[in-house]
C-alpha positions as CSV (number, residue, x, y, z in Angstrom):
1,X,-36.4,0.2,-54.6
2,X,-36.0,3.4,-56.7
3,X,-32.9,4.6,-57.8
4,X,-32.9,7.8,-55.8
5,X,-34.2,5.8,-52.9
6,X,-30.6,3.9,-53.1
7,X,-29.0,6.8,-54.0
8,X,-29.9,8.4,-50.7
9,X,-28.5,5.2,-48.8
10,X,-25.5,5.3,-50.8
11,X,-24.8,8.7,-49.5
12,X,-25.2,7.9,-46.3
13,X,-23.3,4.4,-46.1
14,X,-20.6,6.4,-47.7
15,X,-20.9,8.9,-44.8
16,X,-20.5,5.8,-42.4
17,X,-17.4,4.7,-43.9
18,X,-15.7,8.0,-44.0
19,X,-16.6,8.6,-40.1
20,X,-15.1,5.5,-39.1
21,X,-12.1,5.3,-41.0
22,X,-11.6,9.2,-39.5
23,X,-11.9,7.7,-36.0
24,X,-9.5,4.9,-36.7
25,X,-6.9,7.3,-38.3
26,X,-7.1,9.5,-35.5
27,X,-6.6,7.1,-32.6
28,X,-3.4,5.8,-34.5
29,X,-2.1,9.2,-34.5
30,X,0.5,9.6,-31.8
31,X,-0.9,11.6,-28.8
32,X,-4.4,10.9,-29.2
33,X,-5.7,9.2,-26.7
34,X,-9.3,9.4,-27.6
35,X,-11.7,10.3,-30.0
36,X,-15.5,11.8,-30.2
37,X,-17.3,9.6,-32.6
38,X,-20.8,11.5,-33.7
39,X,-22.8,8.9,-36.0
40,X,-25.6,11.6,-36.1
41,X,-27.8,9.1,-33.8
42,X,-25.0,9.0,-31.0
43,X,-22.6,10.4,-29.8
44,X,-19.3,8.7,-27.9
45,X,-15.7,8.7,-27.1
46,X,-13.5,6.1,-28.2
47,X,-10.1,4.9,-27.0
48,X,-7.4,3.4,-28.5
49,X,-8.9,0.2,-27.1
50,X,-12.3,0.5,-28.8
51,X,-10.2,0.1,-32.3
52,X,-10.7,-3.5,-32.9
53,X,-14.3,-2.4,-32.9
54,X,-14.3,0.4,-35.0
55,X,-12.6,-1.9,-37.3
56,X,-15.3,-4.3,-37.5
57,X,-18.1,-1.8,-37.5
58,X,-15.9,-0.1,-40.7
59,X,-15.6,-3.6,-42.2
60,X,-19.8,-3.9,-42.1
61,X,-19.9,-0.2,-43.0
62,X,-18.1,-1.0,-46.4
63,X,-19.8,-4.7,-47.0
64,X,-23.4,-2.5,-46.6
65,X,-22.3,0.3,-49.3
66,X,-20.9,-2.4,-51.6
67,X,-24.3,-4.3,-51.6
68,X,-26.1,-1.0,-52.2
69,X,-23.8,0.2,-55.1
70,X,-24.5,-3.6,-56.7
71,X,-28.4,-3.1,-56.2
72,X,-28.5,0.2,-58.0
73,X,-26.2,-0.9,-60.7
74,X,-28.0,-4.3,-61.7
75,X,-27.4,-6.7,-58.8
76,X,-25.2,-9.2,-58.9
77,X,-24.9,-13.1,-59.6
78,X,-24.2,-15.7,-57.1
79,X,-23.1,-18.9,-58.1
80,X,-23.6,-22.1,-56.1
81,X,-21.6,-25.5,-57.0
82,X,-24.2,-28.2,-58.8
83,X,-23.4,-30.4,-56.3
């Protein structure tokens, strides 16, 4: 992959996180009840019920940009036990 390539996912990924933690922050604001999450693709309301969910999807949101960042600065090394 080229550099501007994972640039351009970067971005995006970046994006990702920034509209999720939004929703979150939102729905633990008192009085909001619920929230109109656009990922560009689609478009939904949330509720303070759905934030168990968000939390995940911003958990993988994060892991995806971190692996990105890692494969446009050199990778990284994974070490396994010998035995």
């Amino acid at each position: 992959m080229d550099r501007s390539f994972l640039q351009a996912r970067i971005t995006a990924a970046e994006a990702q996180v920034v509209l999720y933690e939004n929703a979150i922050a939102a729905l633990l604001t008192d009085g909001v009840q619920s929230y109109k999450l656009d990922t560009g693709q689609t478009v939904q309301w949330v509720t303070k019920a759905d934030i168990a969910s968000l939390q995940v999807k911003l958990n993988l949101a994060e892991n995806r940009l971190a692996a990105l960042c890692n494969r446009l600065n050199g990778g990284s090394v994974v070490a396994r036990p010998g035995w």
